[in-house]
C-alpha positions in Angstrom: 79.0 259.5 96.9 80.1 261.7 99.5 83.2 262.5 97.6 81.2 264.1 94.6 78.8 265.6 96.8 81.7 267.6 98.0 83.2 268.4 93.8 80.1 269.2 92.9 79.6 272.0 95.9 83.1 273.1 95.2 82.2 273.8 91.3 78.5 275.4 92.3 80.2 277.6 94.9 82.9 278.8 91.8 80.2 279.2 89.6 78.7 281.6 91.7 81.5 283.7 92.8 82.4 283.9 89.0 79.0 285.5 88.6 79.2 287.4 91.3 82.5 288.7 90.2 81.3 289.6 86.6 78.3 291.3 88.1 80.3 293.4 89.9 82.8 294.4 87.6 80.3 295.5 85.1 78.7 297.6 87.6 81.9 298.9 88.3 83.0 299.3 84.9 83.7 303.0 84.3 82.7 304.9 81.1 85.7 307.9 81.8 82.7 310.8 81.6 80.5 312.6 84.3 77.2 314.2 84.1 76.7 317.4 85.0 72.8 316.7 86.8 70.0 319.1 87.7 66.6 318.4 89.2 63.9 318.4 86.8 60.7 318.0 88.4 58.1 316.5 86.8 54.1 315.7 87.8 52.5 312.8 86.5 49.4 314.3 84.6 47.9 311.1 82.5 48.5 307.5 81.3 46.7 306.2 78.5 47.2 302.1 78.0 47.2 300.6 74.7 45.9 296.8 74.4 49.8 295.6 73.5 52.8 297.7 72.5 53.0 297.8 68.7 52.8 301.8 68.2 54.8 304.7 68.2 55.1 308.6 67.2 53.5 309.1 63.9 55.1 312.5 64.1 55.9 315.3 66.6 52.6 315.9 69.2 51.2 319.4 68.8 47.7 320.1 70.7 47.3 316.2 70.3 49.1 313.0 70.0 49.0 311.1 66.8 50.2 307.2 67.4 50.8 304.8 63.8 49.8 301.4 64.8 52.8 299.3 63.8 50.6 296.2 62.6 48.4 298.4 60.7 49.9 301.9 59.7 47.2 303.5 57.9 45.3 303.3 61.0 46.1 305.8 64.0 45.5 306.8 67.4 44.6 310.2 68.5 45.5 311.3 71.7 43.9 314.2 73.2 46.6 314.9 76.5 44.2 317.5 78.1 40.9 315.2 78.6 42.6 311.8 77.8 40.3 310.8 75.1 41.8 308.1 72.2 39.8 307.9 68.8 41.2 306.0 65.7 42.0 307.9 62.7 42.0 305.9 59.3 44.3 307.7 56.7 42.7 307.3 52.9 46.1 306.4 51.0 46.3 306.6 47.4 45.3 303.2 45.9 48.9 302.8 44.4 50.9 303.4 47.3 52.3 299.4 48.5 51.2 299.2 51.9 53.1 296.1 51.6 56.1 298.1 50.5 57.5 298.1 54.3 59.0 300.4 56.3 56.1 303.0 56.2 56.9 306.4 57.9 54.8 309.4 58.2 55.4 313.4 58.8 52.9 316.2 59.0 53.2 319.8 58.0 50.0 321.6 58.5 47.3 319.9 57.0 49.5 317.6 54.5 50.7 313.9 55.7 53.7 313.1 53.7 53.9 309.0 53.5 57.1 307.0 52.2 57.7 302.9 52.1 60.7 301.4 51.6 60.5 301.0 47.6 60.6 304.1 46.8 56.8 305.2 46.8 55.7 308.3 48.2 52.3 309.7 49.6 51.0 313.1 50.2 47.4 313.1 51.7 45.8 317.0 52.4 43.1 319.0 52.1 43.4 319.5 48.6 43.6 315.7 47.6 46.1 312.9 47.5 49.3 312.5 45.1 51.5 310.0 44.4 55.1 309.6 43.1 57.8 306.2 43.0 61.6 306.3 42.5 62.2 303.6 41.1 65.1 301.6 42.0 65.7 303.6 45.2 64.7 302.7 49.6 64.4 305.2 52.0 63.0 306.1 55.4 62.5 309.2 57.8 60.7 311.6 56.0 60.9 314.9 57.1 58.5 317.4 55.5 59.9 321.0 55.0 56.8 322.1 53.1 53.9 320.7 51.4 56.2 319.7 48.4 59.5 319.4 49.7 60.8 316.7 52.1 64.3 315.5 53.3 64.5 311.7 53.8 67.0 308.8 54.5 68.5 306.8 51.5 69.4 303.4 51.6 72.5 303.5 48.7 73.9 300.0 48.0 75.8 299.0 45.2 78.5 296.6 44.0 81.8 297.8 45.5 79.7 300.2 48.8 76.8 300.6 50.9 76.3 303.8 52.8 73.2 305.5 54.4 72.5 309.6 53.0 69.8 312.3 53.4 68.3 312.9 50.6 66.1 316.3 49.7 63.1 315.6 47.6 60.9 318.0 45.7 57.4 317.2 44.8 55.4 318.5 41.9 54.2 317.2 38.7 57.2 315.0 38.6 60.1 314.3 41.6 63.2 316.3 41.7 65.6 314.5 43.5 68.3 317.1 44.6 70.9 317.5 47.3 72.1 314.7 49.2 74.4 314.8 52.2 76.3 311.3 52.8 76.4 309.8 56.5 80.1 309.3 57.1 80.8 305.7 57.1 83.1 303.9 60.1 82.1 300.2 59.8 80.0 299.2 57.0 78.0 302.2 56.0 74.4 300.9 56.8 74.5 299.6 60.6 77.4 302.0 61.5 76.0 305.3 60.7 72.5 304.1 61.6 70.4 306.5 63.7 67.4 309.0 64.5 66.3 312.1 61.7 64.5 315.2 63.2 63.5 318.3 62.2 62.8 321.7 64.2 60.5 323.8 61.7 60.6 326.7 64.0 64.8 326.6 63.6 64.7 325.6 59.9 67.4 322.7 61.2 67.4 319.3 60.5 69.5 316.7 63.0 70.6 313.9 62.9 71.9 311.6 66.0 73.9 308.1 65.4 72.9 304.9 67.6 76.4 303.6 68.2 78.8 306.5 68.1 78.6 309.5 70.4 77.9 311.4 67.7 74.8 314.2 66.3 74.4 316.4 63.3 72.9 319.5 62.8 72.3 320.7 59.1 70.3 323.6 57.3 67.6 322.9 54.9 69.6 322.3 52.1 72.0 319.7 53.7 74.8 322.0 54.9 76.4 320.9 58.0 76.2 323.7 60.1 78.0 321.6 63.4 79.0 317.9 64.2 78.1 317.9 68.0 80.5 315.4 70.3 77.9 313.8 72.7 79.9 314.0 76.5 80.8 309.9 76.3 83.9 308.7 75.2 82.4 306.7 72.2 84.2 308.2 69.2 84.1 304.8 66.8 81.1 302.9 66.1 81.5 299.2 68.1 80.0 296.9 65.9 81.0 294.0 63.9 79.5 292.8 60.7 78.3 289.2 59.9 77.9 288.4 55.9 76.1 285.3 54.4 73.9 284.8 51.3 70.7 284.3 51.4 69.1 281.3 49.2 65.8 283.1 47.3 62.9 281.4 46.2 64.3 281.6 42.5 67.1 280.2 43.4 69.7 282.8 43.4 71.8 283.9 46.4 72.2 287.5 47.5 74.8 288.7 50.1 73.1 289.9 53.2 74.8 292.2 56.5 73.9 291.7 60.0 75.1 292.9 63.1 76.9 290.3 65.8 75.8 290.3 68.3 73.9 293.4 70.1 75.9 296.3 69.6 76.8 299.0 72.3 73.9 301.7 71.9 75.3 304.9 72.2 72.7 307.0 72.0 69.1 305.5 72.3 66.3 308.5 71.2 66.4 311.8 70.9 63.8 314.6 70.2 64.2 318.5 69.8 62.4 321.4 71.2 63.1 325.2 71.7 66.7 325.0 70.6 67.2 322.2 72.6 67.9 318.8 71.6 67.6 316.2 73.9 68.9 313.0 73.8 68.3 309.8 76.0 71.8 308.0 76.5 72.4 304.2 76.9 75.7 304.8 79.0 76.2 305.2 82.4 78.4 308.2 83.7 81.1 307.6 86.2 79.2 309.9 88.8 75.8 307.5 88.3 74.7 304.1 90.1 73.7 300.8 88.6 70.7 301.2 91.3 69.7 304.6 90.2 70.1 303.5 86.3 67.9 300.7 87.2 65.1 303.1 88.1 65.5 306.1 85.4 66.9 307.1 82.2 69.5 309.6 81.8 68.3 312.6 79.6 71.0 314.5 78.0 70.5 318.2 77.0 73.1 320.1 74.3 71.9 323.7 72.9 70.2 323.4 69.3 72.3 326.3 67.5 75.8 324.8 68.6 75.7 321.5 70.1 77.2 322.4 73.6 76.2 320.2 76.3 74.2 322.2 78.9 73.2 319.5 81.5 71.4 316.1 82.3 68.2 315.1 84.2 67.2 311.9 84.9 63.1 310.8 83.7 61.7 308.1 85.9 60.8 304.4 84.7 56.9 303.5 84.5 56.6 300.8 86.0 60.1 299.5 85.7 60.0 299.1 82.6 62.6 300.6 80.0 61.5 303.9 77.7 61.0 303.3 74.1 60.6 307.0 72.4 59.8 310.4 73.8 58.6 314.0 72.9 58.9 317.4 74.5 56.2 320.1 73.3 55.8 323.0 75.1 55.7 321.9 79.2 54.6 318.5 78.3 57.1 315.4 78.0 55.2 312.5 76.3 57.1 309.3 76.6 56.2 305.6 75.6 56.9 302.5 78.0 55.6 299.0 76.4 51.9 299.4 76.0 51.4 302.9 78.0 51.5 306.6 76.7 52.2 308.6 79.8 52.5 312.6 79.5 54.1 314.3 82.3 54.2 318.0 83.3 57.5 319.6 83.3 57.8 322.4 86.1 
C-alpha cells in the first residue's frame, strides 16, 4: 500500500508541474508585435442592468441607446445615457416579414428602420408607413442603410462547386434592384474564414469591414470600391481555422452537407466600431510589451485612422466586474460598452 501511495504522489506531482509548465509557456508565448499605449482616462458615468444578457446594439447610439432583445427582436430597449431611464419600444413589422426567418438585424437612418432576416425578406418601418420586399432564394445579414431606399448588406453565396461571403448593395423602390456586389476574399472555406463585423460611418460615406480571424479590415466607398485593405499591427496574415464537413439527416429524409468550425478558432479581432475617422477595434491578442495579469483585467483597444488605415495607438478599457466585453460604441465623448447583463457608458476625457 505504501508502495502505491508513493506512484501515485509521483504521477499527481507530474501532473501538476505539466500544468504548471503549460500555463506558463502560454503566458509566455509571444505574438512578435508591440503596442504603441497611451492613457485614456475614462469616468464611470452610469450602468444600467438588464435581467439576463440576451441583447445587443440594435444600431449605432445617437442621443439614446437602442438595445434588440435577442429572444424577442421586435421588442427593444431605449436607453436614455443622460438620466438613465430604460423604456421598451415595440417595432410594428409588416405582417409578412418571417420573424421566424432568423437572423434578424436592424439599421436606422433618420426616421426609417431598415429590417432583414436570413431568407431574404426585407423591412422598412418610417414615418411614412411600412414596405416590404423578399429575394427569393438568397440569405443575408448586416444591413447597412445608406438612405431611406438604399442599403448595403452581407450575402451568404453557396452553390455546388463554392461558398463565399459578399456585400451586396440593394436598392428599394417599387421593386428590389440588386446591384453591385464586392466578394470577401476567401482563405479557408469562404464562409467561416472571411467571417467578420460590417459598419458604416454616414458622416465619411465609408463602409468597413473587419475579419474575426485574420488581422485584417476593409474600408470601401458607397458603391463597393475598395478604397484601402488596412493590416491590423499582429502578425495574423492567414485565417487559422479548420473546417469539419458532415451531412445532416432532414426530417424528409435527405442529407445535406453542412460546415463547421474545429474547434474554437484563434479570434483575431473581436469588435470594432467607428467614430470621427477613427476606427477602433478591440483585439483578442496579446502584444509582446502586455501581461497576462494586466489582459486579465482590460481589453486592448486598438485605434487606426478611418481615411487610411494607419495604426495610431492603443488604450486599454477596463473589465466590469471581471467579466469579458461583448460589443462597444463610441459617440461623441461617450464609450458605451456591454458586459453580460450590464450596459455601462463611460465618459472619455
Amino acid at each position: 500500500m505504501k508502495k502505491i501511495g508513493i506512484i501515485l504522489f509521483i504521477i499527481s506531482f507530474c501532473i501538476v508541474m505539466l500544468i504548471l509548465f503549460f500555463q506558463r509557456s502560454h503566458q509566455n508565448t509571444r505574438n512578435a508585435f508591440n503596442r504603441k499605449f497611451i492613457v485614456q482616462k475614462f469616468r464611470l458615468d452610469r450602468v444600467v442592468i438588464f435581467p439576463d444578457p440576451g441583447f445587443g446594439f440594435s444600431w449605432k447610439p445617437d442621443s439614446l441607446i437602442y438595445l434588440k432583445d435577442y429572444n424577442n427582436p421586435v421588442m427593444q430597449y431605449v436607453v436614455d445615457p443622460l438620466r438613465g431611464r430604460i423604456r421598451k419600444n415595440k417595432l410594428v413589422v409588416p405582417a409578412s416579414f418571417n420573424m421566424q426567418g432568423g437572423n434578424v438585424n436592424f439599421d436606422r437612418l433618420d426616421t426609417a428602420i431598415h429590417m432583414t432576416n436570413g431568407i431574404g425578406q426585407i423591412a422598412v418601418m418610417s414615418d411614412s408607413g411600412n414596405q416590404f420586399w423578399k429575394l427569393l432564394g438568397m440569405s443575408f445579414d448586416e444591413p447597412r442603410s445608406l438612405s431611406t431606399g438604399t442599403l448595403v448588406v452581407r450575402s451568404f453565396v453557396k452553390n455546388k462547386s463554392e461558398s463565399h461571403l459578399e456585400l451586396l448593395k440593394i436598392s428599394l423602390a417599387q421593386q428590389v434592384l440588386v446591384g453591385k456586389n464586392y466578394r470577401l476574399p476567401p482563405q479557408v472555406d469562404g464562409i467561416f474564414c472571411a467571417d467578420g463585423w460590417l459598419h458604416y460611418d454616414a458622416k465619411a460615406a465609408r463602409l468597413y469591414y473587419m475579419y474575426f480571424y485574420r488581422g485584417t479590415f476593409l474600408c470601401l466607398d458607397t458603391s463597393l470600391n475598395l478604397r484601402y485593405k488596412a493590416k491590423t499591427i499582429d502578425t495574423v496574415q492567414w485565417a487559422k481555422i479548420s473546417i469539419n464537413m458532415y451531412n445532416q439527416r432532414l426530417k424528409n429524409g435527405t442529407a445535406v452537407l453542412r460546415k463547421s468550425p474545429v474547434g474554437l478558432p484563434t479570434m483575431v479581432n473581436k469588435y470594432f466600431t467607428v467614430s470621427e475617422n477613427r476606427v477602433y477595434i478591440q483585439s483578442g491578442l496579446r502584444a509582446d510589451n502586455e501581461s497576462a495579469a494586466s489582459r486579465r483585467k482590460q481589453e486592448s483597444i486598438d485605434v487606426y485612422e478611418g481615411n487610411n488605415g494607419r495604426y495610431l495607438h492603443s488604450f486599454y478599457l477596463p473589465k466590469y466586474q471581471g467579466l469579458n466585453m461583448r460589443q462597444f460604441e463610441v459617440t461623441g465623448h461617450n464609450l458605451v460598452a456591454i458586459y453580460d447583463q450590464f450596459l455601462v457608458i463611460y465618459r472619455l476625457e
